[in-house]
Every structure is written in structure tokens, then in C-alpha cells.
C-alpha positions in Angstrom: -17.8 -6.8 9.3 -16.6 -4.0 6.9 -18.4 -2.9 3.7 -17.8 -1.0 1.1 -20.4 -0.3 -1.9 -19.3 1.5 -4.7 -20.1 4.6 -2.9 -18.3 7.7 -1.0 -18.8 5.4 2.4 -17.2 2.7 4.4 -20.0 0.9 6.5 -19.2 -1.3 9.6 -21.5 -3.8 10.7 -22.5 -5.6 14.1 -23.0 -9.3 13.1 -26.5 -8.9 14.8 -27.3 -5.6 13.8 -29.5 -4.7 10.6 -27.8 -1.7 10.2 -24.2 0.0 9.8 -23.3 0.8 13.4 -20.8 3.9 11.6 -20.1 5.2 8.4 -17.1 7.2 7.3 -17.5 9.3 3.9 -14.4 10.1 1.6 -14.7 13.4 0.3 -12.3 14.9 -2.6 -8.8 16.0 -2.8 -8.9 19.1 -3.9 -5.5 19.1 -6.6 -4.4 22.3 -5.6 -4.8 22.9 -1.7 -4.6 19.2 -1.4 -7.5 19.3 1.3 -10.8 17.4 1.2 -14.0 19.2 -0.7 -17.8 18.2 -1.4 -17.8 17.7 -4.6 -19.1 14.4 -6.9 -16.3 13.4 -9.3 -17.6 10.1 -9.6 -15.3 8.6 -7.8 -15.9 6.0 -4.9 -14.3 3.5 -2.4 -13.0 0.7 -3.9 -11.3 -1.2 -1.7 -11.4 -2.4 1.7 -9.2 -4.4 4.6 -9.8 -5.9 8.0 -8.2 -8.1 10.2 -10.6 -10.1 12.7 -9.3 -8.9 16.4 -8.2 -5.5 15.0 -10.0 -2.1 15.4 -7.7 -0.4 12.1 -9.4 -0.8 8.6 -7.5 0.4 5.1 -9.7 1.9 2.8 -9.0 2.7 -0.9 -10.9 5.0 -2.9 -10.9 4.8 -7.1 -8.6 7.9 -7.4 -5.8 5.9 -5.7 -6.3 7.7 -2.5 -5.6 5.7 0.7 -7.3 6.1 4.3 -6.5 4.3 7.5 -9.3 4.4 9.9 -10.0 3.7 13.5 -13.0 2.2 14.9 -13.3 3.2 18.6 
């Protein structure tokens, strides 16, 4: 299972497992160099996707910005 909650963080969870088994945090995009800072802007992860038998998740932060993760 996949989680987001309004936060910086994707969570993945083991069905039998209390606790997130990995975490991935979004930083900022920095406007100008276009890389990723530390900084709060109050932003946060919005939207996730999964498909059962698939080790790729989409994740979607509240700026519009758009990650494609692994799980390995």
C-alpha cells in the first residue's frame, strides 16, 4: 500500500507492518536553477498512484510537479 498525507513524503506500507517500510521526501524546485532545495513553501504531495503487481508509483505534489518512483 501507498500513502500520501498532506505532507513532503510518500509512505509505502507492508500489509503486516505497523510502520512505513520507505519514505521518499519531495523537496523544492528551485525556479531558477530548476534543482531541488530545503526549503518549506507549504506545499505537499497531493496525489498518488499504484497498480497492484507493479513496483512504479506516480506521485504529484501541490505545485504541479510530477515524480515517478521505484520501489526496489
Amino acid at each position: 500500500m501507498v500513502k500520501q498525507i498532506r505532507s513532503k513524503h510518500v509512505y509505502a506500507y507492508y500489509k503486516s507492518l505497523p510502520k512505513p517500510i520507505t519514505a521518499h521526501k519531495f523537496g523544492s524546485i528551485d525556479p531558477v536553477t530548476g534543482k531541488e532545495t530545503e526549503e518549506d513553501n507549504g506545499q505537499f504531495v497531493s496525489s498518488v498512484c499504484w497498480r497492484r503487481k507493479s513496483n512504479m508509483v506516480v506521485a504529484v505534489k501541490s505545485s504541479g510537479c510530477i515524480k515517478l518512483l521505484q520501489m526496489v
